[in-house]
GUTOR-885686 format. One record per residue: x, y, z of N, C-alpha, C in turn. Coordinates in steps of 0.001 Angstrom, whole numbers, plus 500000, padded with zeros to 6 digits. Layout:
BEGIN
XYZXYZXYZ
...
END
This chain:
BEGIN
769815251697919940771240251937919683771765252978920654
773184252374921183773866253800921732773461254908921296
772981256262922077773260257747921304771457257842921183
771296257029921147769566257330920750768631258314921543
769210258352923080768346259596924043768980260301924204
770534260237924234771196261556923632770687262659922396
770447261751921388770078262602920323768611263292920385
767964262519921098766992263049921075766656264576922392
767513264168923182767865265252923695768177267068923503
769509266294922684769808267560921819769111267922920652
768496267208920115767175267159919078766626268247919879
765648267784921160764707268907921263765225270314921840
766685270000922037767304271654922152767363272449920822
768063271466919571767999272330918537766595272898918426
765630272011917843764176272568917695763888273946918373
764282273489920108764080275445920446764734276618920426
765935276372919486766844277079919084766109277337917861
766026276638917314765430277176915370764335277773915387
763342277443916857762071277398916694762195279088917170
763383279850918329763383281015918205763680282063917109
764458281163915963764944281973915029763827282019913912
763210281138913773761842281067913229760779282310912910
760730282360915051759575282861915536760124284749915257
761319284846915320761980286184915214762138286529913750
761922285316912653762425285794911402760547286378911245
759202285381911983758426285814911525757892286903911739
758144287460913257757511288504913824758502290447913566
759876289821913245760784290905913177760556291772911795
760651292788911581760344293501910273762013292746909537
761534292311908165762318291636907864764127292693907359
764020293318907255765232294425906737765644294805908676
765139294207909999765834294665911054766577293504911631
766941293701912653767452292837913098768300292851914727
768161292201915223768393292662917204769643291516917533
770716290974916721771641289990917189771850289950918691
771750291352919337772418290788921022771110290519922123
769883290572921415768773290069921657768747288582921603
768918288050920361768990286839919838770255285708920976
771536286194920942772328285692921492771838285494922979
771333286548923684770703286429925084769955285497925094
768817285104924210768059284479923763768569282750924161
769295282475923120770312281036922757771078281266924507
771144281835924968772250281727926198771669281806927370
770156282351927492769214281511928458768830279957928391
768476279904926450768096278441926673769043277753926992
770930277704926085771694277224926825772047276900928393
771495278082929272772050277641930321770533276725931169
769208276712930836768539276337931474768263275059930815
768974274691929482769288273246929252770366272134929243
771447272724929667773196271908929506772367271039930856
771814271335931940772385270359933038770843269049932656
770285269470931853769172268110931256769874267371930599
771054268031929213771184267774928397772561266699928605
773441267214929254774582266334930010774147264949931073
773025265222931307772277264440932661771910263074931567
771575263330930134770945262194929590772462261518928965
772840262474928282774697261658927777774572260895929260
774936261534930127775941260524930837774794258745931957
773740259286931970773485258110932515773154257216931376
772799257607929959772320256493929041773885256201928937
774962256243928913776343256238928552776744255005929595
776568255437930706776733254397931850776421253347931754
774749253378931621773985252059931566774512251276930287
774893252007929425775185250958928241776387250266928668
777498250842928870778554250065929394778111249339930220
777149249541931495777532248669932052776565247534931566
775676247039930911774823246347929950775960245568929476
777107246411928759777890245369927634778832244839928662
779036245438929763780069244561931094779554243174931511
778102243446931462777458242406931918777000241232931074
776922241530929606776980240613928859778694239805928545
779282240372928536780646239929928441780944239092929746
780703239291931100780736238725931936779576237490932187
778989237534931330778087236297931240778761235091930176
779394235373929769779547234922928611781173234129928862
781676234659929978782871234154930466782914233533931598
781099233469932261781209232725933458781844233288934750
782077234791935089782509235290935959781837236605936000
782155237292937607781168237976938074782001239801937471
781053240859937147781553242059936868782957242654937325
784034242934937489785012243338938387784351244666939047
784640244824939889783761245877941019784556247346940306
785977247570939437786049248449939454785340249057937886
784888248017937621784137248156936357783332249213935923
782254249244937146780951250365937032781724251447937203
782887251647938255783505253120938603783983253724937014
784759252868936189785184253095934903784450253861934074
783237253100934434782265253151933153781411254786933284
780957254874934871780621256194935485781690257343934762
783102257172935339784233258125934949783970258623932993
783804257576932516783778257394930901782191258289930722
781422258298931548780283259144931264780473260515931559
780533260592932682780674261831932964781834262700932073
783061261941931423783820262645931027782906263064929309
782299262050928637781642262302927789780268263472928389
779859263496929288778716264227929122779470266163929046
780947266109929909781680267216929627782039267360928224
781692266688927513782156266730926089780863267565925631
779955266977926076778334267158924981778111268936925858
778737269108926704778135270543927583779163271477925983
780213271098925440780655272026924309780436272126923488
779395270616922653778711270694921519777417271328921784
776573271746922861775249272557923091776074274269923154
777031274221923728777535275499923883777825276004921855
778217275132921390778428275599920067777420275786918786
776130274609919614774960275265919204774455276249919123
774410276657920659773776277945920800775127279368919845
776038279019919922776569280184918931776296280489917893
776328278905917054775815278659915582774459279060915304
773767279098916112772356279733916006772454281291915750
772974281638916534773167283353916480773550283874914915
775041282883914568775224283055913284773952283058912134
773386281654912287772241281122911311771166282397911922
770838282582912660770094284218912224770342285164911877
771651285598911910772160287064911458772002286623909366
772638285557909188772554284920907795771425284711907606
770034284251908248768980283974907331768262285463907540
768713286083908213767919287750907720768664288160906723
769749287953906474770621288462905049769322288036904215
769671286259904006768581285812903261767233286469902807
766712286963904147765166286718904007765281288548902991
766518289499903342766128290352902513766391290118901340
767155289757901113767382289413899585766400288333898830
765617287886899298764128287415898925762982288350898790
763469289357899421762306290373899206761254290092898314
761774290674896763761132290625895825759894289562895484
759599288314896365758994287680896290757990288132897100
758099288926897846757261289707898598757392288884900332
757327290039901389757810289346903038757412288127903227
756358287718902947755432286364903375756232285059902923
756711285460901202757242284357900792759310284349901171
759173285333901231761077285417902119761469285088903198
760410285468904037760044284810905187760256283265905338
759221282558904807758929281332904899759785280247903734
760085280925903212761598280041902468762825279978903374
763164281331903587764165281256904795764241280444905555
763270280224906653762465279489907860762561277748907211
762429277799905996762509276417905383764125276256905552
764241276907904662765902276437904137766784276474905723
766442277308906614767382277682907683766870276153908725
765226275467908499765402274203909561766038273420908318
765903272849907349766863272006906593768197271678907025
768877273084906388770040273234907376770531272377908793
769564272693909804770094272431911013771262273051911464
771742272840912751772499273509913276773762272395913358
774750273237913556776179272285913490776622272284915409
776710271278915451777468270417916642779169270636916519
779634270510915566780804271114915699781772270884914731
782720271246914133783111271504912977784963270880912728
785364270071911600786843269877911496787104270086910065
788443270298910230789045270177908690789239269178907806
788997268418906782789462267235906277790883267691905231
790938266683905322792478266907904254792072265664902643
791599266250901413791530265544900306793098264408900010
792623263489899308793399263101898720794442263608897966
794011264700896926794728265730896304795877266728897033
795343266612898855796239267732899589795224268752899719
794037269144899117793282270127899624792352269899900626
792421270872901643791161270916902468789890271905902692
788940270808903446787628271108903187787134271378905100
786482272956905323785785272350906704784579271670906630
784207270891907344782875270143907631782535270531908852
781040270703908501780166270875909464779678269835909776
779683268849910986778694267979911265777758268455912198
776303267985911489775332268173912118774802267957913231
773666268242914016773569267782915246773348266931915821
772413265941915196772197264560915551773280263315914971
774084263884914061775194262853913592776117263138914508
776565264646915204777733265053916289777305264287917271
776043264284918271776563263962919004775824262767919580
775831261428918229775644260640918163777581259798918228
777990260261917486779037260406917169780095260577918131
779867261789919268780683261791920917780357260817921426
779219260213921896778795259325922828779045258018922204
778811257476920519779547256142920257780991256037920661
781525257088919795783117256747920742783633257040921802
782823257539922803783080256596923894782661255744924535
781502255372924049780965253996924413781858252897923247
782198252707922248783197251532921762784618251624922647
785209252543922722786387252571923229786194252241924639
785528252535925324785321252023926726784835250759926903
784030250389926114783260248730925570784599247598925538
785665247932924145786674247618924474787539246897924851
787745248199925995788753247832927083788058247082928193
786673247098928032786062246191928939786036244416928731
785810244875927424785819243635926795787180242797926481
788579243385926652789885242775927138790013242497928277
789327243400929249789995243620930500789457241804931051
787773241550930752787033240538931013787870239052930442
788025239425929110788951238172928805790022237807929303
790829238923929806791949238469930445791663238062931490
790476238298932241790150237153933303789749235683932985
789226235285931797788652234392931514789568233196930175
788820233621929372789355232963928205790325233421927165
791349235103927260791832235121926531791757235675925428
790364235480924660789972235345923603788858236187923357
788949237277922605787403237873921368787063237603920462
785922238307920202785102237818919121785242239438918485
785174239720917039785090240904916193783845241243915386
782590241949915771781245241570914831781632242167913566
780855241454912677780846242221911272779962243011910774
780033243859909716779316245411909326778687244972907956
777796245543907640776949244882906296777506245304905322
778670246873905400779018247464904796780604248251905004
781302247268905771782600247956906047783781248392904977
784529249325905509785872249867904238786579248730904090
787147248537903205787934247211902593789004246840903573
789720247769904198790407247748905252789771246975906536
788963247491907090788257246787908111787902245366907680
787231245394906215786812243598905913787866242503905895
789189243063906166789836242241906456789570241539907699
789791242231908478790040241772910165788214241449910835
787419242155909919786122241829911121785746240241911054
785017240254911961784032238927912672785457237589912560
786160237898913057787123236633913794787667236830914887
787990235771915100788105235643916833789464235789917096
790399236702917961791837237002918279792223237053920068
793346236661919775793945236569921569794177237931921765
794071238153923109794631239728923304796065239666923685
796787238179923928798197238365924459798556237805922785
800047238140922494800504237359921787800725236022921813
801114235633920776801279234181920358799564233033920805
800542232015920487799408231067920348798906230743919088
797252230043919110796759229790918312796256230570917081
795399231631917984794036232914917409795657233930917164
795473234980915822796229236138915714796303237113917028
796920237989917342796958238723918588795945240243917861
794931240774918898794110241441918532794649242974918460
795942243420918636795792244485918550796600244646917048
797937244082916562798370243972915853797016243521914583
796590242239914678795770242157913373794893243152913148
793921244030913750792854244703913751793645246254913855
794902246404913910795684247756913749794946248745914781
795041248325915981794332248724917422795163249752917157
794599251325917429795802252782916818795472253455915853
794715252412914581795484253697913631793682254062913416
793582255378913031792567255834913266791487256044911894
791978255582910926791317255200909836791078253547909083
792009252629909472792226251358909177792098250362910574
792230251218911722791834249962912824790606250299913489
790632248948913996789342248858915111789732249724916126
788217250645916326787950252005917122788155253134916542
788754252877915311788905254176914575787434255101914343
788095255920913131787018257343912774785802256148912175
784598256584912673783106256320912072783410254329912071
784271253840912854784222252273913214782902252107913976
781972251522913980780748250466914766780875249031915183
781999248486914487782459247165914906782845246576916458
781703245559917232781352245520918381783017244660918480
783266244114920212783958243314920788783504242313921152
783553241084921773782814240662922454783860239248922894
783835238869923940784434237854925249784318236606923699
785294235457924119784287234705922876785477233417923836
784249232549924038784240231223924756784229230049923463
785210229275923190785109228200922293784291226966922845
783473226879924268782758226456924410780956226818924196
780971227922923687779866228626923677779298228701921802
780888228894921464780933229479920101780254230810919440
780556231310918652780540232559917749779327232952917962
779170234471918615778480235563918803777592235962918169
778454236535916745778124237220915462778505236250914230
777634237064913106777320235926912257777655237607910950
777854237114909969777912237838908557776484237957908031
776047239295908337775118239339907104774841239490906137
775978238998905469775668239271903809775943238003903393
776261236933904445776110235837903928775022234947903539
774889234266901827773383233804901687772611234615901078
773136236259900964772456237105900166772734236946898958
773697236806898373773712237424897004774496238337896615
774626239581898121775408240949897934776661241042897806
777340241486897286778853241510897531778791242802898188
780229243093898841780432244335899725780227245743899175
780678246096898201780378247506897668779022247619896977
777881246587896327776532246530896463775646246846897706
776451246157898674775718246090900481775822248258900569
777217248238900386777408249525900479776633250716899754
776363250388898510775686251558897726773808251214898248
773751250378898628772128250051899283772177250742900642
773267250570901245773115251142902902773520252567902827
774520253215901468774052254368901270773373255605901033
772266254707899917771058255077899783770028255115900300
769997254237901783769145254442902391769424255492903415
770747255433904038771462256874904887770836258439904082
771093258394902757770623259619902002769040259466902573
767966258873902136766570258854902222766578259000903415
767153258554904743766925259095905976766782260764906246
768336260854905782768558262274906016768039263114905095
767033262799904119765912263849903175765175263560904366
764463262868904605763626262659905712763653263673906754
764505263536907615764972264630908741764744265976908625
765675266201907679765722267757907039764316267779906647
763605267412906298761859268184905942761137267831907408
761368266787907974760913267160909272760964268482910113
762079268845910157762982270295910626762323270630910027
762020270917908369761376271945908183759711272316908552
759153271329908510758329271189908982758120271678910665
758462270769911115758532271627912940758831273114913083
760150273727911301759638275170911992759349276047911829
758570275786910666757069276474910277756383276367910968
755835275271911586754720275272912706755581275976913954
756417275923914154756447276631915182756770278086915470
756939278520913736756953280356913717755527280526913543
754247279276913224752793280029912997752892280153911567
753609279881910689753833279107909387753208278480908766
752700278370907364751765277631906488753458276212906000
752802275003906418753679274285906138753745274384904999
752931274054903928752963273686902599752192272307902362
754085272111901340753648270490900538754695269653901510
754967270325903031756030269587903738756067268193903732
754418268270904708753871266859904970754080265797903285
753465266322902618753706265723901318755083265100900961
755955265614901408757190265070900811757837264270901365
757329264676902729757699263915903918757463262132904004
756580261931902986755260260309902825756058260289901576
756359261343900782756852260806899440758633260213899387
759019260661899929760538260447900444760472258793901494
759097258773902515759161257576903566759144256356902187
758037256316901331757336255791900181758900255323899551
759580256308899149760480256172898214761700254941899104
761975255223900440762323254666901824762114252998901925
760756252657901676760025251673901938760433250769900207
760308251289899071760162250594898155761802250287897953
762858251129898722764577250689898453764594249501899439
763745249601900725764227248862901655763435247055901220
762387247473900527761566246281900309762657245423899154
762950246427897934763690245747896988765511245285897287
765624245715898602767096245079899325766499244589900823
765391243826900919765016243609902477765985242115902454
767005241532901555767859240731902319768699241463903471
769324242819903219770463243248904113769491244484904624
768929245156904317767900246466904974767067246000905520
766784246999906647765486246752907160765285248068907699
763931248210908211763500250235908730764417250207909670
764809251342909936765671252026911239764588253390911380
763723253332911875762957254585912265763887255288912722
764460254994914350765331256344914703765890256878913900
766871256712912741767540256890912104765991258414911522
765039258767910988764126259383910597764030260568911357
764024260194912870763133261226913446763943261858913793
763253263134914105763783264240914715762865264656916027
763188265618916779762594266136918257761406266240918209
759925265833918557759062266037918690758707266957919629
757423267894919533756963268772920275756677267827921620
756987268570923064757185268214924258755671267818924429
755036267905924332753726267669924132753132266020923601
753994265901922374753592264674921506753844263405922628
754758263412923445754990262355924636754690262956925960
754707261702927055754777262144928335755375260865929384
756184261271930322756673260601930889755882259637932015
755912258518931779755385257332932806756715256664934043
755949256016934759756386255330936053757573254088935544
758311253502935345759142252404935733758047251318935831
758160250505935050757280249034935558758417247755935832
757601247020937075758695246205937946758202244744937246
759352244227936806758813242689936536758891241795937356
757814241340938779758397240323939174759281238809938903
759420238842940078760090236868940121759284235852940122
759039235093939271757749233895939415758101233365940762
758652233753942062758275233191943373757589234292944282
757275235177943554756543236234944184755296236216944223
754308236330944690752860235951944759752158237051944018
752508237879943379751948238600942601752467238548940924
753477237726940718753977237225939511753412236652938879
753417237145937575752619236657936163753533236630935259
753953235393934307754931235927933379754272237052932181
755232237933932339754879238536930664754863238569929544
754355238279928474754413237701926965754989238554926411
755687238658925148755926239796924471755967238953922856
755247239828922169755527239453920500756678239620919864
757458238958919132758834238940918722758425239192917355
759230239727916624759463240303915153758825239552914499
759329238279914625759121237539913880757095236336914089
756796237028915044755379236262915735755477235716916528
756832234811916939756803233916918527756732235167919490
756812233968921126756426234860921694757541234723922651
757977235674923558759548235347924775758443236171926034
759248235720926817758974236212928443759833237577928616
759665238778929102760036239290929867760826238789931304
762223239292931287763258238664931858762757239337933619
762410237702934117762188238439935646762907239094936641
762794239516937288763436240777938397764224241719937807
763518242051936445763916243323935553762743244213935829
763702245437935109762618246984935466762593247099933837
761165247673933401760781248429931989760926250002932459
762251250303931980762803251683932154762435252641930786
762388254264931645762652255030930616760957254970929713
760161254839930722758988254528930100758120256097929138
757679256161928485757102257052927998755568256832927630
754644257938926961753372257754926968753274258035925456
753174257525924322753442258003922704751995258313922605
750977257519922690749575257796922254748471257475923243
747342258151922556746297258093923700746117259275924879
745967258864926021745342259903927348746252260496927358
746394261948927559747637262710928151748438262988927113
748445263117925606749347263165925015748597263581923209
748869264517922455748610264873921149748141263582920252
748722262413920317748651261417919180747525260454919541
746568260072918843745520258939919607746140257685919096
745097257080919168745852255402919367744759254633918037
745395254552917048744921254005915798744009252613915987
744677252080917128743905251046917340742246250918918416
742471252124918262741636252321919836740244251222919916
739201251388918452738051250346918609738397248998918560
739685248421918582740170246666918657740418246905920052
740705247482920798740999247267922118740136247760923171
739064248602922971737936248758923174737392247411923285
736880246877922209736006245654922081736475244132922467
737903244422922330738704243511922861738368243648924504
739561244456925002739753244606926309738784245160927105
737833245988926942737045246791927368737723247810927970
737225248873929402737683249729929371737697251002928876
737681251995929711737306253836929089738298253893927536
737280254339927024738004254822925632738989255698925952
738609256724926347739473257595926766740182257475927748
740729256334928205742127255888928997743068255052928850
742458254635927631743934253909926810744843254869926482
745968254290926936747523254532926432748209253814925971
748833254294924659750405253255924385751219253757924942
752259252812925331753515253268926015754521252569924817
755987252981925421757145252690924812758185252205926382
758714251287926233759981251761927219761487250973927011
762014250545928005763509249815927437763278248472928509
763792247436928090762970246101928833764514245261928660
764095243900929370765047242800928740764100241526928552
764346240745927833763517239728927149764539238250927005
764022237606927723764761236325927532764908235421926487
766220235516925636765952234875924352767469234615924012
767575233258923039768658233151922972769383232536923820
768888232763925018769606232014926628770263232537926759
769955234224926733770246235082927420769722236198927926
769121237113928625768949238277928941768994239625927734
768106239976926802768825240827926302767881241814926217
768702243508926044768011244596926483767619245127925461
766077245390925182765316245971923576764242247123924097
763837247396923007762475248889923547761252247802922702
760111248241923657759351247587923872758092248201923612
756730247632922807755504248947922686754239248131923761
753443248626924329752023248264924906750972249105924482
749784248553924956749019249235925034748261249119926964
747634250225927212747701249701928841746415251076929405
745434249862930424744552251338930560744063250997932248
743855251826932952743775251392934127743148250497934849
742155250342934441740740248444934964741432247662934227
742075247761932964742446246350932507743823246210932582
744790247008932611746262246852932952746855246775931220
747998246045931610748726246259929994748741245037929294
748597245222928336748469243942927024748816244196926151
748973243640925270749587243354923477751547244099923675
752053243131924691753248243914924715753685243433923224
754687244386922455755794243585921362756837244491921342
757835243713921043759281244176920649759066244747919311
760377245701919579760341246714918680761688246352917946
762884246447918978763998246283918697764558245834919282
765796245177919366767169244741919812767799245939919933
768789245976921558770024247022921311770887246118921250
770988244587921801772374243798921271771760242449921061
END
């Protein structure tokens, strides 16, 4: 999904933000306290991380647009417009200036969240330092840090500030501007072509939106199809398409090709506000999830006795698994949705792998396992980008499978690696771009590729 190496980005900035306030709640006599220490602190890491942290917004930002340029332009039978990519570049970079103010407001909010969890940790005293300490350190990664903050206005007329958190903020910058730029791409293409979009549908949209999603509209007036800006209330920022917390895709839509997107709640059983209280409850179990992760990462990283972290952590996934099993018509796992920043350590960065062209003399097609057990090719004269090293050589996590692929493949035990990376896979009769797992060791090369996911 859009936002996914963004977040994880700023993921592992928060972590070394908490992980200093942690390390200062454990080592500092708890009744002192050094704030313009601390702030120096947050404003080194700030400045020796904005130009990583902007660098990942804006090229994962790019590539996605230009991914959805290129599917839309497939789909209409005509070639990208050249000023397309410039757009899409401009639309990044202006978002990655966005994300340089949500790290800047991190690092403030941190300063705050330490001056407050030493309040805390004295007024725990009585439990004695060890245990004030390490409640604090709990409750303060729970927490997390805020990305950046608005007012809401109640129904009643009263208002409330909200803090949004860090991985919902600036998941949240980078979707909207990747839909809103998506878009206008996705008009700009039809008006070369056919005229005509397609609207995907949400498992769980506001009653407002279930009007207008998954049908097909002209972007000029009149005619056959409704006109798309008028039906879908293109503007208003709670009831139309592109509005606040909208996910509802665009897409080119050829009446020779026919319909894109499909309803998933059709055939279930669910009606819409059922779909809704299931996809709510699983949003909650995510975000218990998270928050004990955090807490977890930062205890270990003040030198901290975790606890019953881990414990709750399996008891909450458990609880996760038995909602998603008893609604697996419309649910299914969203891991990302779980994780949080892993120690720099737990991964490591690999090479780009090149897929040849079956007219190349070193071309082999590549298999890959599909969700479902068939099998698709790896789309030729594609690159497996963004590669990483999750388990095995070079990296904290071993590889669960290690004696099947041993005995299988042969090969040093100790040079198997799994990898992860971002691929395209030919399916559908089309090109489409997913993350991908292997296993891969140097005498024998890589095998047991499978898909993980779809990004469209």
């Amino acid at each position: 999904m859009v936002g996914d190496e963004s977040a994880m980005a700023f993921g592992m900035f928060e972590r070394a933000l908490l992980g200093r306030i942690a390390k200062a709640l454990a080592t500092e006599a708890v009744d002192g306290q050094d704030v313009a220490a601390m702030r120096r602190t947050c404003q080194r890491l700030l400045a020796g991380s904005l130009p990583g942290l902007a660098a990942a917004v804006r090229s994962e930002l790019a590539e996605a647009l230009v991914d959805d340029a290129v599917r839309d332009a497939r789909i209409a039978g005509i070639a990208v417009p050249d000023s397309m990519a410039a757009s899409a570049e401009a639309a990044a970079a202006s978002c990655a200036a966005s994300s340089r103010a949500v790290a800047g407001s991190m690092a403030d909010d941190a300063v705050r969240l330490y001056v407050s969890a030493k309040q805390t940790a004295r007024m725990r005293m009585r439990r004695g330092a060890d245990d004030a300490v390490r409640s604090t350190v709990a409750d303060l990664a729970e927490r997390g840090l805020t990305a950046y903050s608005y007012v809401r206005r109640n129904h009643d007329g009263t208002t409330v500030q909200v803090d949004v958190p860090v991985d919902v903020g600036i998941r949240r910058t980078v979707c909207d501007t990747f839909y809103a730029r998506a878009q206008a791409q996705s008009v700009e293409i039809a008006g070369e072509s056919t005229g005509l979009v397609e609207v995907s549908f949400s498992r769980s949209p506001r009653k407002s939106h279930a009007e207008w999603q998954g049908r097909v509209y002209a972007i000029k007036p009149g005619g056959r199809y409704p006109y798309f800006d008028d039906a879908c209330h293109v503007g208003d920022p709670v009831d139309g398409f592109g509005g606040y917390n909208c996910q509802h895709e665009l897409r080119v839509y050829d009446p020779r090709i026919g319909r894109m997107f499909s309803n998933p709640l059709e055939g279930t059983g669910y009606t819409r506000e059922e779909a809704r209280r299931a996809v709510g409850r699983q949003r909650r179990l995510e975000n218990d999830i998270r928050k004990l992760k955090r807490r977890r990462n930062a205890l270990e990283d003040a030198g901290l006795d975790t606890g019953n972290t881990g414990a709750l952590i399996r008891a909450r996934q458990a609880e996760l698994r038995t909602h998603i099993a008893e609604n697996s018509a419309i649910l299914r796992r969203e891991r990302w949705r779980e994780q949080v920043a892993p120690n720099k350590a737990d991964t490591m960065r690999a090479d780009d792998v090149f897929i040849p062209r079956s007219l190349s003399a070193s071309a082999k097609p590549t298999n890959v396992r599909m969700p479902d057990g068939t099998m698709a090719r790896l789309s030729e004269g594609t690159k497996i980008t963004g590669v990483k090293v999750i388990a095995g050589k070079g990296v904290k996590r071993n590889i669960d499978d290690i004696d099947y692929l041993v005995c299988r493949y042969g090969g040093k035990r100790g040079g198997w690696q799994k990898k992860r990376g971002t691929a395209f896979v030919d399916d559908l009769g089309m090109s489409r771009k997913c993350e991908i797992h292997w296993y891969e060791e140097e005498s024998v090369g890589a095998v047991e590729h499978k898909l993980k996911r779809f990004y469209y």
